[in-house]
VOTI-708559 format. One record per residue (C-alpha): x, y, z; residue in one letter. Coordinates in steps of 0.02 Angstrom, whole numbers, padded with zeros to 5 digits, always signed. Example, Ala and Ser with C-alpha at 12.3 -4.5 7.8 and 13.67 -1.06 7.14 Angstrom:
2
+00615-00225+00390A
+00684-00053+00357S
***
This chain:
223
+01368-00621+02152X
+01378-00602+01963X
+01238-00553+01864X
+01196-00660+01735X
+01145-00574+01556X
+01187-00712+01435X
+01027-00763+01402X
+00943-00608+01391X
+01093-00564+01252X
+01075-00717+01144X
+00916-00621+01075X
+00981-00454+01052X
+00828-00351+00986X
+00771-00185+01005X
+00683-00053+00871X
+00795-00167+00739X
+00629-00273+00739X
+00731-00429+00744X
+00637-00557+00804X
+00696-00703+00948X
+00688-00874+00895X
+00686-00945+01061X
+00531-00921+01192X
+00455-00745+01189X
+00478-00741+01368X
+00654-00684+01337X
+00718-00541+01390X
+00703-00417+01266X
+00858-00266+01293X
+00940-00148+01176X
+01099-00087+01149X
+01101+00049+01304X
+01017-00106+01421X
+01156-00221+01357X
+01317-00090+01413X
+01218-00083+01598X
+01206-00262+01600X
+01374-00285+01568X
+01450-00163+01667X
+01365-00211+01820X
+01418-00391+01772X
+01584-00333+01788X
+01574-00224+01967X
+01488-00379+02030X
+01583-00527+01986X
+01682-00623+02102X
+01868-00567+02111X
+01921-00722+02143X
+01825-00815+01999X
+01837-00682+01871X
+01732-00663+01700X
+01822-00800+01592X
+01888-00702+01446X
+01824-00803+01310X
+01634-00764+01378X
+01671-00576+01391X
+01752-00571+01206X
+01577-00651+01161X
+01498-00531+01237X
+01583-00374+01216X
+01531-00455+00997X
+01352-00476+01043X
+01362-00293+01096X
+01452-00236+00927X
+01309-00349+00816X
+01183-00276+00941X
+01245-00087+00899X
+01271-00120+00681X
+01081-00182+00700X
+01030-00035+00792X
+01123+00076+00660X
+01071-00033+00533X
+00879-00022+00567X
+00899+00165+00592X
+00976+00207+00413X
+00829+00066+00336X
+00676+00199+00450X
+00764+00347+00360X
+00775+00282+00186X
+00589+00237+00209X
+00544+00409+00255X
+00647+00476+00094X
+00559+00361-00008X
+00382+00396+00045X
+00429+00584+00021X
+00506+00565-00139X
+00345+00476-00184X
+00219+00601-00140X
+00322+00728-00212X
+00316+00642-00385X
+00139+00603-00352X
+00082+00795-00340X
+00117+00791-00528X
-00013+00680-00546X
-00147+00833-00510X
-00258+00869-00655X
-00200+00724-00757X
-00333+00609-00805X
-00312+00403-00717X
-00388+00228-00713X
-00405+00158-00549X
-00419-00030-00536X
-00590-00006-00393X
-00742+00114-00400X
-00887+00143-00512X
-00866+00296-00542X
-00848+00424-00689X
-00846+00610-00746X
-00953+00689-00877X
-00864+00819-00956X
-00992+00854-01100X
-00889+00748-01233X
-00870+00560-01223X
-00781+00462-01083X
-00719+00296-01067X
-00817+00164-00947X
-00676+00051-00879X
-00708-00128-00819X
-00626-00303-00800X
-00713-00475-00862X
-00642-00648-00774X
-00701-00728-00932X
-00781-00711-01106X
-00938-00629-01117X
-01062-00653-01278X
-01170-00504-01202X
-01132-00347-01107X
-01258-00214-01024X
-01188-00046-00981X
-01295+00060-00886X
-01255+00241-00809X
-01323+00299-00659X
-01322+00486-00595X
-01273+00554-00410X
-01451+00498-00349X
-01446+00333-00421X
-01564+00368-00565X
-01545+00286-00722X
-01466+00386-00849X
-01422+00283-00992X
-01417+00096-01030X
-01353+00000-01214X
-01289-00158-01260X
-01095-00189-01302X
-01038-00329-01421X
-00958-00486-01375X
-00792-00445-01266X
-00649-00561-01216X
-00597-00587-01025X
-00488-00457-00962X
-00478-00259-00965X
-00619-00194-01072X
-00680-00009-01110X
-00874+00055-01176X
-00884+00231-01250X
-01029+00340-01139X
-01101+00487-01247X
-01113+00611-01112X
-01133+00766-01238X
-01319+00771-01167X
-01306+00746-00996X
-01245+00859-00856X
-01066+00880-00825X
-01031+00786-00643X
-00980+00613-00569X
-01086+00478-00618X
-01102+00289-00578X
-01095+00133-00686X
-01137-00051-00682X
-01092-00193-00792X
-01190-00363-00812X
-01097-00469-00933X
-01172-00643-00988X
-01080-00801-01065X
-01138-00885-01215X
-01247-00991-01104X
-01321-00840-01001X
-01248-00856-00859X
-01178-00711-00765X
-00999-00658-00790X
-00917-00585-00638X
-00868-00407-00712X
-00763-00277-00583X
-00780-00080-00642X
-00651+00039-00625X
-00647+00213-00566X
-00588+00352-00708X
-00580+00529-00700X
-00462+00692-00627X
-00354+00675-00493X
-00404+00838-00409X
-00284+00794-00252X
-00144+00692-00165X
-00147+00661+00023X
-00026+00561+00130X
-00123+00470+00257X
-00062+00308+00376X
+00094+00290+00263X
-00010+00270+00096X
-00026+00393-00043X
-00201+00420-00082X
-00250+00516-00228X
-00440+00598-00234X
-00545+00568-00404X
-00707+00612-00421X
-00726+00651-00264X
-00649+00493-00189X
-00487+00439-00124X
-00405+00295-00226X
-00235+00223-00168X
-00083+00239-00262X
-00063+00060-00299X
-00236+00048-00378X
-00201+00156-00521X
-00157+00062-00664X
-00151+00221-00806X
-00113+00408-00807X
-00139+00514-00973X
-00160+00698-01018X
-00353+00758-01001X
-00432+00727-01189X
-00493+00917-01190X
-00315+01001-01165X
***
């Protein structure tokens, strides 16, 4: 009695993470399954109703698409790994340079003054900065002018104040006080790169920030 493997084939999938469009209870085989199949299709057919040779020719093609996918997705898995490689080689350079991460609150005090980073959804008539140290306590707080929505920096004196990581809030008001939604940003040394669950995370003060959240790299102000 022949075995039949068509419909098991007309989904060909394997590690090539092509996907079936017809009911997942298909049959899902590879390339290795698919030679089996058809070779104990073969030992197994009747000899007096033979394979027509139109449906083996289709076959023996599925088999060929089956093994360029295979190949295919195998070359695509290596390139990725090259990539990811090349990128956290480049992004070792990255170590003591200075960066603006697009999350975070914090900053570094390096005894001269430091930029406080932060991101408005709309205009703001007022804006209150205020800098917290490691335990939360207030350290500073001033008013900034009138700033436009969008990426805006205040200047922190931190000439007084011991060097360290420190914390800072924004409260931003519209020209009807209302509260404008204002996100911070994280600035400071990268003092390390890991590679962790196929992301690239670099550490600044003290905290990891993902590659794709830094938005600007520059040269430390005091070398």
């Amino acid at each position: 009695m022949a075995t039949n493997i068509t419909t098991g084939l007309d989904n060909v999938v394997s590690t090539t993470g092509v996907t079936s469009t017809k009911a997942s209870s298909a049959k899902i085989v590879g390339k290795d399954e698919f030679m089996k199949m058809l070779v104990a299709q073969l030992k197994n057919q009747n000899p007096l109703n033979p394979m027509d040779g139109t449906d083996f020719a289709a076959q023996l093609a599925q088999f060929s698409s089956l093994e360029q996918l295979s190949n295919l997705n195998t070359e695509l898995k290596a390139q990725s790994v090259n990539q990811m490689t090349l990128g956290y080689a480049q992004s070792v350079s990255m170590i003591g340079k200075e960066v603006v991460a697009n999350t975070g609150n914090t900053v570094t005090a390096n005894g001269q003054t430091v930029s406080l980073n932060y991101n408005l959804a709309k205009d703001a008539q007022s804006v209150t900065m205020s800098v917290m140290d490691k335990n939360g306590r207030l350290v500073k707080t001033w008013e900034e002018p009138a700033q436009k929505a969008g990426l805006n920096k205040a200047t922190w004196d931190c000439s007084g104040v011991e060097k360290g990581d420190y914390t800072f809030q924004v409260t931003a008001r519209d020209s009807s006080g209302g509260l404008v939604s204002a996100n911070t940003m994280t600035s400071g040394l990268v003092t390390a790169v890991h590679f962790r669950s196929n992301q690239i995370l670099a550490t600044v003060n003290g905290c990891e920030v993902a590659l794709s959240d830094i938005l600007e790299i520059r040269r430390p102000n005091n070398t």
